[in-house]
LUMKOLDREN-909937 format. One record per residue (C-alpha): residue in one letter; z, y, x. Coordinates in pm, 1 decimal, m for minus. Each point is the difference from the previous one (the first is absolute). Layout:
# residues N
SITE_residuo_Z_Y_X
SITE_A_Z_Y_X $
...
This chain:
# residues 527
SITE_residuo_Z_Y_X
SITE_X_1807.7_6149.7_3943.5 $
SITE_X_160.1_m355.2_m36.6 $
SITE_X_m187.2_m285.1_m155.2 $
SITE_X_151.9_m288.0_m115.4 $
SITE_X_m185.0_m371.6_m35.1 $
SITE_X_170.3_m266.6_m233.2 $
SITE_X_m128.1_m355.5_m72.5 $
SITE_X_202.2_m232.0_m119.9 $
SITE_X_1.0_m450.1_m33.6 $
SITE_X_179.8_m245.7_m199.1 $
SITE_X_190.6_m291.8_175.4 $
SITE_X_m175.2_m286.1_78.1 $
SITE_X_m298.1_81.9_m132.1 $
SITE_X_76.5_m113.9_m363.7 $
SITE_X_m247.0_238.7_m146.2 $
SITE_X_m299.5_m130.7_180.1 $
SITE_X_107.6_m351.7_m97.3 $
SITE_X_m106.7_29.2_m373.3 $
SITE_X_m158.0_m302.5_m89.2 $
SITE_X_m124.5_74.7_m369.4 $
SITE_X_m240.2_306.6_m86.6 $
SITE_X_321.4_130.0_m256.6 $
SITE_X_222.8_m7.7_301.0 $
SITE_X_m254.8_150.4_262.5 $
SITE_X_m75.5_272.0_m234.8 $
SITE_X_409.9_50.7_m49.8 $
SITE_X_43.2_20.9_339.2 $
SITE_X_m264.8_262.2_30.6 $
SITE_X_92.8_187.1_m261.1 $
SITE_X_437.6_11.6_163.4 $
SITE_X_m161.4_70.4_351.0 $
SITE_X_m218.9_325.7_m215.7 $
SITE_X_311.0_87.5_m198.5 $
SITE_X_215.2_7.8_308.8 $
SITE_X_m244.9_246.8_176.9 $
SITE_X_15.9_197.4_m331.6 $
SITE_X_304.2_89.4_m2.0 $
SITE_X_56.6_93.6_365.3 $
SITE_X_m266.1_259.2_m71.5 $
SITE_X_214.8_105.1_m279.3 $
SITE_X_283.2_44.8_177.5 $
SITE_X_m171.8_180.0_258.9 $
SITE_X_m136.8_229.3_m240.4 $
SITE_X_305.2_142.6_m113.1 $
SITE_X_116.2_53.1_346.1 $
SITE_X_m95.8_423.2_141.6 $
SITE_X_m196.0_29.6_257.3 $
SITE_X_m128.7_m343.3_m15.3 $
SITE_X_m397.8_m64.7_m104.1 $
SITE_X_m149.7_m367.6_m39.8 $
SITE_X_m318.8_m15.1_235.2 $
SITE_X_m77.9_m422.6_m82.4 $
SITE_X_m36.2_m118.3_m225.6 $
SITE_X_m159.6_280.5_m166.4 $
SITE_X_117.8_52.8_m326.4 $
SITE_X_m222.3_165.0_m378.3 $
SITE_X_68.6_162.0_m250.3 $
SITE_X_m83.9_m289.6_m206.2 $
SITE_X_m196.9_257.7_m283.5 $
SITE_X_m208.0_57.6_365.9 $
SITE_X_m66.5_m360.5_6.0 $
SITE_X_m384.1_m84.9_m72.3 $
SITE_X_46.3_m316.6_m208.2 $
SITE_X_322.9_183.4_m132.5 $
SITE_X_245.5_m256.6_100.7 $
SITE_X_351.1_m116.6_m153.5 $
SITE_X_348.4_m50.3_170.8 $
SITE_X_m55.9_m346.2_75.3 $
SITE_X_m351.9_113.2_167.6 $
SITE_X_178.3_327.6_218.3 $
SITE_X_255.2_m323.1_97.2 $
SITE_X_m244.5_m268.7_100.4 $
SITE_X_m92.0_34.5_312.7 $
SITE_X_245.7_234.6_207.4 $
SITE_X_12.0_m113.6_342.8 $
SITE_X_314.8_m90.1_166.5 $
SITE_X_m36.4_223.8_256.5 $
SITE_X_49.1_358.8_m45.5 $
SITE_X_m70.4_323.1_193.1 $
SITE_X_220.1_310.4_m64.6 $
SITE_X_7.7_327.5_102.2 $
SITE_X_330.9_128.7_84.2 $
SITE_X_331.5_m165.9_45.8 $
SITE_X_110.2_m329.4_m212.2 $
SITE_X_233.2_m233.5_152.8 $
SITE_X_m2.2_m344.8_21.0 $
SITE_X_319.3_6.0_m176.1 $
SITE_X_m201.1_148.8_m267.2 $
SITE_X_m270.4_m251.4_m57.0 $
SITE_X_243.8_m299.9_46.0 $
SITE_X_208.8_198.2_m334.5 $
SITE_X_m330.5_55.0_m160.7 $
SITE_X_m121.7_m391.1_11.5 $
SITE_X_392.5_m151.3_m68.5 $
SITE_X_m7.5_256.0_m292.0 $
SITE_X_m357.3_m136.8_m151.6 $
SITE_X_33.1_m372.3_150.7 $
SITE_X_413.3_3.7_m194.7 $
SITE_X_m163.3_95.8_m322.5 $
SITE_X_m279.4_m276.8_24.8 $
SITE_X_280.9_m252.3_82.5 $
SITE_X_243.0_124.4_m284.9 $
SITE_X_m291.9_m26.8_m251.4 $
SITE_X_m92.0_m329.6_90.6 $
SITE_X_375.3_m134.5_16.6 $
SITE_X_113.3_179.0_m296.5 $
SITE_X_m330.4_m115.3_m260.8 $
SITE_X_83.2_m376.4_136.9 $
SITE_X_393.8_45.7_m42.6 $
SITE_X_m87.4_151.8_m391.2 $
SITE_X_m261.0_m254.6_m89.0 $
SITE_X_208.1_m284.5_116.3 $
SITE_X_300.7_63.8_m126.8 $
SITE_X_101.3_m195.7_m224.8 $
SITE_X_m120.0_m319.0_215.7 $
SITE_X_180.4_80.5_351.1 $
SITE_X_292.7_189.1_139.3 $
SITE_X_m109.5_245.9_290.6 $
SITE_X_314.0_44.2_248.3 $
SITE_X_m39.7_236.9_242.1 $
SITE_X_114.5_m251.3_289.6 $
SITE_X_m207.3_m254.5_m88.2 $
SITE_X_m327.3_176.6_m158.5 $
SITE_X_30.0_361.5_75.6 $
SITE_X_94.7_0.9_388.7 $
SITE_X_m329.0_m121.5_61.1 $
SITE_X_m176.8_230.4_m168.5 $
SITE_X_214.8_267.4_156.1 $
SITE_X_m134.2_m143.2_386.8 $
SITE_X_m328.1_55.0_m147.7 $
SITE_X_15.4_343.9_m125.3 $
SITE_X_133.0_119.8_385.6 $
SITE_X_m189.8_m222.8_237.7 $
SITE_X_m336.2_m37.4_m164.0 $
SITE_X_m142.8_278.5_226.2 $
SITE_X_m40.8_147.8_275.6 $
SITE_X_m91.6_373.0_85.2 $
SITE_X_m169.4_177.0_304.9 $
SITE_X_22.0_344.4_68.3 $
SITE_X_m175.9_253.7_297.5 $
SITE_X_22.2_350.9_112.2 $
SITE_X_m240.0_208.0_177.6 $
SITE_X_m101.4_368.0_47.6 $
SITE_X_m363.2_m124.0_m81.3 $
SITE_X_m136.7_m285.8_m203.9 $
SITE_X_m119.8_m234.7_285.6 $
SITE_X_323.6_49.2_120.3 $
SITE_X_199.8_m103.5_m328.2 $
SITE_X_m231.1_m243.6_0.5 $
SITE_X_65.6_m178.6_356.6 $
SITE_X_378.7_69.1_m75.7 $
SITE_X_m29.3_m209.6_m334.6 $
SITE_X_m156.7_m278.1_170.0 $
SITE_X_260.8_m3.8_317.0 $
SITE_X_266.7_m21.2_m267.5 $
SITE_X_m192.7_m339.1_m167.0 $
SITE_X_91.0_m187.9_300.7 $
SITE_X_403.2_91.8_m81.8 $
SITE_X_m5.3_m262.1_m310.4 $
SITE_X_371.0_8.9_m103.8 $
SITE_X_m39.6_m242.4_m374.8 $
SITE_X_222.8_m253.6_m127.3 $
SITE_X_m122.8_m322.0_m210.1 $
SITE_X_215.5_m107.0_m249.3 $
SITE_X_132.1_m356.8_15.7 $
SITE_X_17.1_m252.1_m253.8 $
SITE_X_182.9_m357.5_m124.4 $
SITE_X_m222.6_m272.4_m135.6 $
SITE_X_m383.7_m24.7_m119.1 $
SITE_X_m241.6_249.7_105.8 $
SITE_X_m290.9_156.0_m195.1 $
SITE_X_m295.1_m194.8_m118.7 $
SITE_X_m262.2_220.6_74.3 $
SITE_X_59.8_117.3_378.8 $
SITE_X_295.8_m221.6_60.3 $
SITE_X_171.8_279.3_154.0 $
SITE_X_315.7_130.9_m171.7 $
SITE_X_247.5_m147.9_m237.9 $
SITE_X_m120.8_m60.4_m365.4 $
SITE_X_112.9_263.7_m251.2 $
SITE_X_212.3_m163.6_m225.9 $
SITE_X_395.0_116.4_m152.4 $
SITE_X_142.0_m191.9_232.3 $
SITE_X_m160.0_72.6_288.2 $
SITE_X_287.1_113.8_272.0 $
SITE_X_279.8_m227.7_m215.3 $
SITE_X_278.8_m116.9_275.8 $
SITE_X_21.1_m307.8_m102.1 $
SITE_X_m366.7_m134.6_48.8 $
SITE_X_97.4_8.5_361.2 $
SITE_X_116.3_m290.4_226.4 $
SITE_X_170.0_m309.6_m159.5 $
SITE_X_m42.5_165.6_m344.5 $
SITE_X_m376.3_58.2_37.8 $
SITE_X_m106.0_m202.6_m354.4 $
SITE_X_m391.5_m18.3_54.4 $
SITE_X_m102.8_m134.3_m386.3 $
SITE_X_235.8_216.7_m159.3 $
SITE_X_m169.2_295.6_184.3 $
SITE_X_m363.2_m137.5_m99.6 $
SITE_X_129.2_m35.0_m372.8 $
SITE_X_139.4_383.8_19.4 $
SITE_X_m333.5_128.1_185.3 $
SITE_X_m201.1_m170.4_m226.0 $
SITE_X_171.3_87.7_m339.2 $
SITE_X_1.4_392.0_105.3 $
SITE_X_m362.0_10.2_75.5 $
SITE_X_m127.2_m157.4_m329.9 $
SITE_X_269.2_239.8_m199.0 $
SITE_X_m220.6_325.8_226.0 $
SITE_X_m305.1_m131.0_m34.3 $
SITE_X_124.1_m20.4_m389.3 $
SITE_X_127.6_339.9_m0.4 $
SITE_X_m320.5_155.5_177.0 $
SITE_X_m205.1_m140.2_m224.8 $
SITE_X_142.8_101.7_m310.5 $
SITE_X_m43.0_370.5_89.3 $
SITE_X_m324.3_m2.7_180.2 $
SITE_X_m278.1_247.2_m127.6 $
SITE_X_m327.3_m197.8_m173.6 $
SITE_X_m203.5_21.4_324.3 $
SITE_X_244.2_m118.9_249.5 $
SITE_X_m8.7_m353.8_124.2 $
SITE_X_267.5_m205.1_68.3 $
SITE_X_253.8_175.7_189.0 $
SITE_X_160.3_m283.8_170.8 $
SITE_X_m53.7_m426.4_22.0 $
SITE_X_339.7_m156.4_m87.0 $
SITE_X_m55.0_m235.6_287.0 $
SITE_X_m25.2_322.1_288.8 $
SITE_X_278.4_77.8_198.7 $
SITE_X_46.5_318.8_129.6 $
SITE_X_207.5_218.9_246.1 $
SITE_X_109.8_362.4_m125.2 $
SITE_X_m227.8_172.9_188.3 $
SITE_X_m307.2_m230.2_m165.2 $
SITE_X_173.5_72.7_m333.0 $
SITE_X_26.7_355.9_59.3 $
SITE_X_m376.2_13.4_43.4 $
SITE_X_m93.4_m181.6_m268.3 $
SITE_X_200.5_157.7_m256.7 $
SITE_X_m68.1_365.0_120.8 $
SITE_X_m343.6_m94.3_m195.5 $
SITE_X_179.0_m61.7_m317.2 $
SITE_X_m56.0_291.6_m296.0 $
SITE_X_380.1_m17.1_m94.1 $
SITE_X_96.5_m22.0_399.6 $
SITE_X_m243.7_302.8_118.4 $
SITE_X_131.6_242.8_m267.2 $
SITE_X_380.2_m49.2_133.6 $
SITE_X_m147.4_88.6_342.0 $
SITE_X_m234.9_319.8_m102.0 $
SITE_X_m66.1_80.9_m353.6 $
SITE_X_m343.7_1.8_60.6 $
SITE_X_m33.3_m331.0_85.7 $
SITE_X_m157.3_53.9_362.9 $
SITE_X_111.9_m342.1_89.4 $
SITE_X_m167.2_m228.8_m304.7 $
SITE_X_m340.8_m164.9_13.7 $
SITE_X_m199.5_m199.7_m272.4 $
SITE_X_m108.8_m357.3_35.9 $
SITE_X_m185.6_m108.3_241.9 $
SITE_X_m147.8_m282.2_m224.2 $
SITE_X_m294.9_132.8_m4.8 $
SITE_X_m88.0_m104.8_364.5 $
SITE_X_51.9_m334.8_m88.9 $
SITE_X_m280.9_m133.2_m200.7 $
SITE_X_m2.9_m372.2_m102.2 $
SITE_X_m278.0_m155.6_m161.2 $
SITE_X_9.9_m142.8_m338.8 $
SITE_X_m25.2_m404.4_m75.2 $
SITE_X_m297.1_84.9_m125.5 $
SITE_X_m136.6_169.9_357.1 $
SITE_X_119.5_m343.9_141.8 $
SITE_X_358.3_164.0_71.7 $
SITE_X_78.8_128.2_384.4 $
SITE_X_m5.0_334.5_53.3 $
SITE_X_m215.9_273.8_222.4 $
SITE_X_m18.1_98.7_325.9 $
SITE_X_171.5_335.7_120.9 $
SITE_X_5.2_223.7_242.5 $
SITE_X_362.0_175.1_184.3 $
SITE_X_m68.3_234.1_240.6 $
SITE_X_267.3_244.7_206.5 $
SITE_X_m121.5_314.4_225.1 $
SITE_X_177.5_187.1_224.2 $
SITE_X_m84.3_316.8_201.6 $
SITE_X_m22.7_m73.8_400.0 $
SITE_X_256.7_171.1_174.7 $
SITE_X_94.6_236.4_m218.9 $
SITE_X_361.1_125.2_194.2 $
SITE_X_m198.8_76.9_337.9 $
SITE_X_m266.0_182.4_m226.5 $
SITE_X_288.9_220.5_m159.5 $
SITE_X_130.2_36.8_348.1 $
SITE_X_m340.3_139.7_154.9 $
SITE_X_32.2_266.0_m326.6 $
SITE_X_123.5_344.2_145.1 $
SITE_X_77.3_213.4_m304.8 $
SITE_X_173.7_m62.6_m289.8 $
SITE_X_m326.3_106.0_m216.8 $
SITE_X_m171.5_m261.7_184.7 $
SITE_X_261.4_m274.7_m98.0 $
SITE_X_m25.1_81.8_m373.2 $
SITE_X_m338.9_64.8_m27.0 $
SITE_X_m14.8_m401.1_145.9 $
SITE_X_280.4_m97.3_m223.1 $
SITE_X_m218.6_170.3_m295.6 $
SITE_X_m308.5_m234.8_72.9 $
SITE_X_166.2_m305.5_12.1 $
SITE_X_205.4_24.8_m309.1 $
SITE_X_m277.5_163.4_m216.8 $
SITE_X_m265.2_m267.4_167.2 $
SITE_X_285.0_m269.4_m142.5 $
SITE_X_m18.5_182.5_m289.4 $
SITE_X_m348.7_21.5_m78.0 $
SITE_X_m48.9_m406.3_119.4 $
SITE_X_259.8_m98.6_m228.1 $
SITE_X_m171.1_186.9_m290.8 $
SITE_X_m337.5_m106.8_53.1 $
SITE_X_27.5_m361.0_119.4 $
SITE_X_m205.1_m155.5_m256.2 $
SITE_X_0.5_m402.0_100.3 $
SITE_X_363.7_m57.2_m73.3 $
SITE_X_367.6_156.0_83.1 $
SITE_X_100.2_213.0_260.7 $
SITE_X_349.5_m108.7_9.0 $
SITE_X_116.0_305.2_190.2 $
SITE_X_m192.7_235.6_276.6 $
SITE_X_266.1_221.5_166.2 $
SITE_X_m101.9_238.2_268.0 $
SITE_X_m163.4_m250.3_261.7 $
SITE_X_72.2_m347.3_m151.5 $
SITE_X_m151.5_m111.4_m311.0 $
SITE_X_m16.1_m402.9_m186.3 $
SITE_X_m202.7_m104.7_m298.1 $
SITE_X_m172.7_m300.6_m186.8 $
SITE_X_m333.9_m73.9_m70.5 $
SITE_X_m31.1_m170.5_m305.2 $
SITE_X_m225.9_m89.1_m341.6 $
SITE_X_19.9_155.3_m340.2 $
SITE_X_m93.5_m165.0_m328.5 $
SITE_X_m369.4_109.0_69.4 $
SITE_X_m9.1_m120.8_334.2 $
SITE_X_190.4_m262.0_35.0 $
SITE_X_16.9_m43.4_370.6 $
SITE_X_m67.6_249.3_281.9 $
SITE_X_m290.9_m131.6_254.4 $
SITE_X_m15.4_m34.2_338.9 $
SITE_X_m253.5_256.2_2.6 $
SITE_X_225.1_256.3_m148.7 $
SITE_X_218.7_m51.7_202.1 $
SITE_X_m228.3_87.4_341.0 $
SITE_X_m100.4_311.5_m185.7 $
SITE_X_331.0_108.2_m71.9 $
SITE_X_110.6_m9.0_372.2 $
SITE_X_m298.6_199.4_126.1 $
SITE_X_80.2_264.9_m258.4 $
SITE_X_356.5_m7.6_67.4 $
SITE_X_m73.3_117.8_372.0 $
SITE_X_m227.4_243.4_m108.5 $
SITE_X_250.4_119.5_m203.2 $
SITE_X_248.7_55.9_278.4 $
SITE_X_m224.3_118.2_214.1 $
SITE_X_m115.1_275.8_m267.4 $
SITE_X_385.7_89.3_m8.9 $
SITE_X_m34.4_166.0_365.6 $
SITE_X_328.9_m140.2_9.0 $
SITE_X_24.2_26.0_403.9 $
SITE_X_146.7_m391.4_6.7 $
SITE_X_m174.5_m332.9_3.7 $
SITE_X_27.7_m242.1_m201.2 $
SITE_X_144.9_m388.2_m29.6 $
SITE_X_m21.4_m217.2_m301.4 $
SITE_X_53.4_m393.0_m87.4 $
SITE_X_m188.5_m162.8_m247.4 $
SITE_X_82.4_m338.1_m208.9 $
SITE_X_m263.9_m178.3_m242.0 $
SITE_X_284.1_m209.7_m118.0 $
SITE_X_m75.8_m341.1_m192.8 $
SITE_X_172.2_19.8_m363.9 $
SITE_X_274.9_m219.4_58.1 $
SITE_X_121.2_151.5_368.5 $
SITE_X_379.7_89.6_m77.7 $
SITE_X_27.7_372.7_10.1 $
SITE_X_268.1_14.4_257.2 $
SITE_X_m268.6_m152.8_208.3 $
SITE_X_m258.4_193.5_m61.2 $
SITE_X_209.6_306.6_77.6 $
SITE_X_90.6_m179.6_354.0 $
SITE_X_m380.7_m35.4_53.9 $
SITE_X_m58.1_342.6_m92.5 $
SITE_X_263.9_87.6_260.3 $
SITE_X_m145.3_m182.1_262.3 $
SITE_X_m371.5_57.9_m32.5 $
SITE_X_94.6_385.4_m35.8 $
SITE_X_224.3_m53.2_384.9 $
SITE_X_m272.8_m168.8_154.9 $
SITE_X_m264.2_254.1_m98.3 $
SITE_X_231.1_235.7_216.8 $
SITE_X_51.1_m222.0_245.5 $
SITE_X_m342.6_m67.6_113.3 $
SITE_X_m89.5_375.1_31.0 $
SITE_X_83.4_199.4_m312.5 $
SITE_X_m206.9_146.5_m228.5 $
SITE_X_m208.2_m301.7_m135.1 $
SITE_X_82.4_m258.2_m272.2 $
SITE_X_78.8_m330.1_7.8 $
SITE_X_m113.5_m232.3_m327.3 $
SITE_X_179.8_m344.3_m43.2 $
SITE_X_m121.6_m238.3_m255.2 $
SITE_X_286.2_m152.5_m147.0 $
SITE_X_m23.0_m351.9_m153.1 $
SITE_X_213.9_m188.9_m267.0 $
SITE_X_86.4_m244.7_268.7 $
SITE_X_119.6_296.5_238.3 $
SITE_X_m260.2_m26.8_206.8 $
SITE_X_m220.0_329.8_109.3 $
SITE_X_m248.5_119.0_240.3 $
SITE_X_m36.7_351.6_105.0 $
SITE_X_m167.6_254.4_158.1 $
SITE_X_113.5_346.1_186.3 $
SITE_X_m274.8_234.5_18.5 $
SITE_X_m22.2_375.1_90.3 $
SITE_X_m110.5_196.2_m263.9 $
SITE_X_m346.9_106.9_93.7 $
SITE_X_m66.5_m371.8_m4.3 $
SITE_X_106.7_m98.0_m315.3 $
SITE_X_m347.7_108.2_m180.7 $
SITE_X_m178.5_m284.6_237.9 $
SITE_X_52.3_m227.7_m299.2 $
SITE_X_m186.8_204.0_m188.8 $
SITE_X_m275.5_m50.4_283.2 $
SITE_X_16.3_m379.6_2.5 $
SITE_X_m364.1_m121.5_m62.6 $
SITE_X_m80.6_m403.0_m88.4 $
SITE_X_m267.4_m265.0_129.0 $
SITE_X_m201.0_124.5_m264.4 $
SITE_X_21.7_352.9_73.3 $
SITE_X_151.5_93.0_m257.0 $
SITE_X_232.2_333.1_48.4 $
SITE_X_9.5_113.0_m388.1 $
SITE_X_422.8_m72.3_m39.2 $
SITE_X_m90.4_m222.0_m330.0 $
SITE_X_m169.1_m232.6_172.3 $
SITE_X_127.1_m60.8_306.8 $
SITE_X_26.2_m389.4_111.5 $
SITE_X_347.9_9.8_213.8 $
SITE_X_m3.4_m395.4_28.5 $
SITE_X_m250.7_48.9_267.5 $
SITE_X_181.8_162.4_224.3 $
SITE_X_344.0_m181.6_m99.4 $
SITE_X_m208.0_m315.3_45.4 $
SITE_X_m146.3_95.7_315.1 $
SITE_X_386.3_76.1_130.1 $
SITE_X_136.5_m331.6_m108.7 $
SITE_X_m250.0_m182.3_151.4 $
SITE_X_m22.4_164.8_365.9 $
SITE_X_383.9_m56.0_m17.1 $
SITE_X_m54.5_m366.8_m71.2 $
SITE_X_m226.7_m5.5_277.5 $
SITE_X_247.4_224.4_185.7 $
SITE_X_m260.5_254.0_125.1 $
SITE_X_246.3_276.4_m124.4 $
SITE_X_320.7_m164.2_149.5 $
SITE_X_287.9_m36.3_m176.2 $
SITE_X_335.8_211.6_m8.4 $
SITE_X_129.0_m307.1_259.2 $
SITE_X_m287.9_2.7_234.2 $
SITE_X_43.7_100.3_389.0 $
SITE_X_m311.3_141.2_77.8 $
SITE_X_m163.5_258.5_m227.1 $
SITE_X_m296.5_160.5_m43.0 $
SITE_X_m141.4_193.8_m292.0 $
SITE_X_m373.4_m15.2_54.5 $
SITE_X_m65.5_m204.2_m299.7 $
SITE_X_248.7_173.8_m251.4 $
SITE_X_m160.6_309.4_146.4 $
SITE_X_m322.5_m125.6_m96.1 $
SITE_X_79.8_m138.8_m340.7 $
SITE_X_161.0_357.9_m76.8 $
SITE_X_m351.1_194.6_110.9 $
SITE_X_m201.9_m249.6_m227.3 $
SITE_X_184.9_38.9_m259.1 $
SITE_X_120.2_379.8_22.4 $
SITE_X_m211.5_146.2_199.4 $
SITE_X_m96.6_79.0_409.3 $
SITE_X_169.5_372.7_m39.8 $
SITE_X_251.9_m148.3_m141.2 $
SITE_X_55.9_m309.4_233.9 $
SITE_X_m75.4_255.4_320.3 $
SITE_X_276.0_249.1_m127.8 $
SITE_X_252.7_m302.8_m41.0 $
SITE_X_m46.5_m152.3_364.6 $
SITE_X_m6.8_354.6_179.1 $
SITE_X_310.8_111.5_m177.2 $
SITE_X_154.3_m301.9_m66.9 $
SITE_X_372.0_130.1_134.0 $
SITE_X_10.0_338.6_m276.0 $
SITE_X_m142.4_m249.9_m277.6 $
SITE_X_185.3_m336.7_77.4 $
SITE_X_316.2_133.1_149.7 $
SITE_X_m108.7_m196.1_328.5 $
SITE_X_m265.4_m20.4_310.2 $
SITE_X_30.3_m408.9_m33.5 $
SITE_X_m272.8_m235.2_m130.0 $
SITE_X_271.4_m115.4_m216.5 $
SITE_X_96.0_284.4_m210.6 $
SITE_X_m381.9_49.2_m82.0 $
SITE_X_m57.4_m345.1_m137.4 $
SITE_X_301.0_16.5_m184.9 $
SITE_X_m95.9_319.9_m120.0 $
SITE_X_m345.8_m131.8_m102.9 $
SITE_X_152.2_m316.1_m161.2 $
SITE_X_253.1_195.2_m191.9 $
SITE_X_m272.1_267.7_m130.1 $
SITE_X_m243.4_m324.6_m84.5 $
SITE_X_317.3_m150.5_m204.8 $
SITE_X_83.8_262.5_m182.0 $
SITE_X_m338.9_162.6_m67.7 $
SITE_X_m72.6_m395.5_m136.6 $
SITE_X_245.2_70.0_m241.3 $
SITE_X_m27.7_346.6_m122.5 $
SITE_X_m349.5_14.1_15.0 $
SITE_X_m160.0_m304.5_m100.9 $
SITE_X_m205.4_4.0_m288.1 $
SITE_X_m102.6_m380.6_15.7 $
C-alpha cells in the first residue's frame, strides 16, 4: 500500500500577512478552497481514498451545513491513500488558483472599461507571474503514513519558489509587492523615464474608479469594499475581492468564497453615548503540534477519525459561539471577535475570563488528542485593525513559545501600549479566585485596586524589582500573590514555577505575577 502526504504554501507568506478581518478571512477562505479541490481531484482518481481531511456527506452534517461551510476550514495538508503525484496536486491548485486569478482580473478589466486600457504587457504580464508563482506545493510518499509523513517534511526543506519582481511603489498595507494598478509592469516607468507624479496620478485615479465600481454593486450588508486611498499588490487584491458576491460566483457558483460585513464587530458609540467606541476582544487558537500528532497515528482510520474531531469541533464552535463572530475555525486553527450587540452594548472583562475557561473545556471535551494554543486581544476602539491582527499574531506565538498549550492575554491600548500575561490553562480560573482586603471573593464585588495598588507601590519602593534590576528575588511578589490569591495557590506557583512561567528564574515569576495582576486589574475590576 502507498500513501501519499501533500501540504502545500504560498510564496512569501502573503496569506498570513492579511492586515484587515475581510482580507484574513479571504485568505482563509483561498487556502480552504485550494485544499477543496485537491480532494476533488483526488476523488475522481481509482484506487485513490482521502484519509485527512475527512470529508461528509454534507445531508450527514449535524448543523446541516452549506458549500461555503464543507469549504471553510479544509486544511492544507492532506493524507491520501493510494498513489497521487505531486504533479497532480501542483495541476489541481494552478487549475483552482488560475480561475481565482482570471475572475479577479477579468471583473476589474469589465468594470473598468470604459476608464482604462488593459495591455497585456503592461497590466496583464503581471497578473500572469501571479497566477504561476503564487504557490508552492509539497508532496511525500511512503508505504505507511508516518512514513509519507517524514517524506513530506524532508521534501519542505527543498523550497524551489520564485517572487515576482516589480518597478516602482510598493503596497500600502505590507509594503511588500508592487501596487496593482494598469500600469503596473509598463517599460517605460523604468530608468530615465521613471515619471513618479504621473504614476501617483494613474494609481490614484484607478483606485477611486474600483472603489467606485465595487461599491455600486455591493449587496445591502456589505461594507465598503475598498478605501480609495489603499494601495494594494495583486495578491492583496485577489484576497479581498474573492469576498465580493459578484467576484465569488465567477469562482464557484455557490459562492464559497463571499462573506458579509464585518461591521458588526465594529461598534461606535453614538454622540449621544459621548461618541468613542467599545472595547473588543480578537483571539486566534491553534492546535499544538498537530503534524507530529498525525505522524504518531498508525492507521488510516485513526487519521480520519482525528481529522473528524477537529473539523466537526470547528464546526460546532463556529455554530455556537454566542459573544461575537467566529471568523473561520478550520480543522485546528480557529479566529473570532468578541463584541456588543444593541442590548449589550459592550462585552466585559468578566465575559471575557469566562469565555476562555469554557473555551478549554470545550477542547478538552473534544478528546481531540492535541493541545491547545490561543492569543487573546482586548483591543481599545480605535487600535487600527491591521494592528490588532499583528497583536493577535504575536500574543498567539508567544503562548507557544513559552510552553504550549496556555494562553496569552494582551491588553491593547489606543496609544499602542499593552500589558500581558501567558498563563497555562489550569491557571487561568485563579482570577476567578482573587479575593480583596475586605474579603470579599463574590466576582461583583471584588476591589482589584487593592492589589493593583499594592503592586504599584512595592515597585515604587522597588521591593518587587524592576524588569532592569540585577539581583532578583520574588519573596515579596510571592507574598503579595498568596495574600491576595491564596497559599495553595501561591505554593503551587513557586514549586512549579518552570511548567507555569515557562522558566526556573525569579524573573519569569514576577513577571508572570505582574502581568496576571495587570491584566486581571483590567478585566476584572469592578471598582
Amino acid at each position: 500500500m502507498v500513501y501519499t502526504a501533500i501540504s502545500f504554501a504560498p510564496v512569501q507568506g502573503f496569506i498570513e500577512k492579511s492586515r484587515k478581518l475581510r482580507d484574513l478571512f479571504g485568505a482563509s477562505q483561498i487556502l480552504s478552497y485550494l485544499s477543496m479541490r485537491i480532494v476533488e481531484r483526488a476523488g475522481t482518481m481509482e484506487g485513490v481514498a482521502i484519509i485527512s481531511p475527512a470529508i461528509e456527506d454534507e445531508h450527514n452534517i449535524d448543523p446541516p451545513s452549506s458549500n461555503m461551510d464543507i469549504t471553510q476550514g479544509m486544511p492544507n495538508r492532506i493524507l491520501i491513500k493510494g498513489k497521487f503525484s505531486g504533479n497532480d496536486a501542483k495541476s489541481a491548485i494552478a487549475k483552482a488558483w488560475g480561475e481565482i486569478v482570471s475572475a479577479c482580473r477579468s471583473w476589474i478589466e469589465n468594470a473598468l472599461e470604459d476608464d482604462f486600457a488593459f495591455s497585456e504587457a503592461s497590466w496583464g504580464r503581471a497578473w500572469t507571474k501571479w497566477k504561476i508563482h503564487a504557490w508552492e506545493v509539497f508532496w511525500g510518499e511512503g508505504s505507511s503514513i508516518p512514513e509519507a509523513m517524514r517524506d513530506l517534511e524532508t521534501n519542505k526543506l527543498r523550497r524551489d519558489w520564485t517572487v515576482p519582481n516589480w518597478n516602482g511603489e510598493s503596497s500600502s498595507l505590507s509594503g511588500v509587492d508592487a501596487i496593482a494598478y494598469p500600469n503596473i509592469d509598463n517599460a517605460a516607468h523604468v530608468g530615465r523615464n521613471y515619471d513618479a507624479g504621473r504614476e501617483k496620478e494613474e494609481i490614484k485615479k484607478f483606485y477611486e474608479k474600483l472603489a467606485k465600481a465595487l461599491e455600486s454593486t455591493k449587496q445591502k450588508d456589505n461594507p465598503i469594499f475598498l478605501d480609495p486611498a489603499e494601495r494594494l499588490s495583486i495578491p492583496e487584491l485577489i484576497k479581498r475581492l474573492v469576498t465580493h458576491h459578484e467576484i465569488a460566483k465567477l469562482i464557484d457558483p455557490q459562492q464559497s468564497l463571499y462573506t458579509k460585513s464585518f461591521r458588526e464587530m465594529l461598534r461606535i458609540k453614538d454622540e449621544k453615548q459621548g461618541g468613542g467606541g467599545y472595547w473588543t476582544g480578537w483571539f486566534m487558537g491553534d492546535g499544538d503540534q498537530v503534524g507530529k500528532h498525525l505522524k504518531s497515528l498508525k492507521t488510516s482510520e485513526a487519521v480520519e477519525r482525528f481529522s473528524h474531531s477537529l473539523r466537526r469541533w470547528g464546526r460546532t464552535f463556529q455554530k455556537d459561539f454566542a459573544l461575537g463572530r467566529v471568523v473561520y475555525a478550520g480543522g485546528d486553527d480557529f479566529f473570532g471577535v468578541v463584541f456588543g450587540t444593541e442590548k449589550q452594548p459592550q462585552k466585559t472583562g468578566q465575559d471575557v475570563v469566562d469565555f476562555l475557561i469554557k473555551l478549554q473545556e470545550r477542547w478538552e471535551s473534544g478528546n481531540l488528542g492535541v493541545n491547545l494554543s490561543v492569543g487573546f486581544v482586548w483591543a481599545g476602539h480605535s487600535v487600527p485593525q491591521r494592528d490588532v491582527l499583528q497583536h493577535c499574531r504575536e500574543a498567539e506565538k508567544r503562548a507557544k513559545s513559552l510552553g504550549r498549550n496556555r494562553v496569552t492575554i494582551r491588553i491593547l491600548f489606543n496609544n499602542g501600549q499593552f500589558v500581558q500575561w501567558t498563563t497555562p490553562w489550569e491557571c487561568l480560573q485563579w482570577l476567578n479566585n482573587y479575593k480583596d482586603r475586605e474579603d470579599n471573593t463574590r466576582k461583583q464585588n471584588q476591589n482589584w485596586n487593592h492589589i493593583y495598588s499594592d503592586l504599584a507601590q512595592l515597585k515604587a519602593r522597588h521591593a518587587i524589582p524592576l524588569k532592569t534590576a540585577q539581583k532578583v528575588d520574588e519573596t515579596v511578589a510571592l507574598a503579595i500573590f498568596k495574600l491576595y490569591f491564596g497559599e495553595d495557590n501561591a505554593e503551587k506557583l513557586s514549586k512549579e514555577r518552570g511548567k507555569i512561567t515557562g522558566s526556573e528564574d525569579a524573573k519569569s515569576v514576577i513577571e508572570w505575577i505582574d502581568g496576571m495582576i495587570q491584566v486581571g486589574w483590567k478585566l476584572c475590576s469592578n471598582s
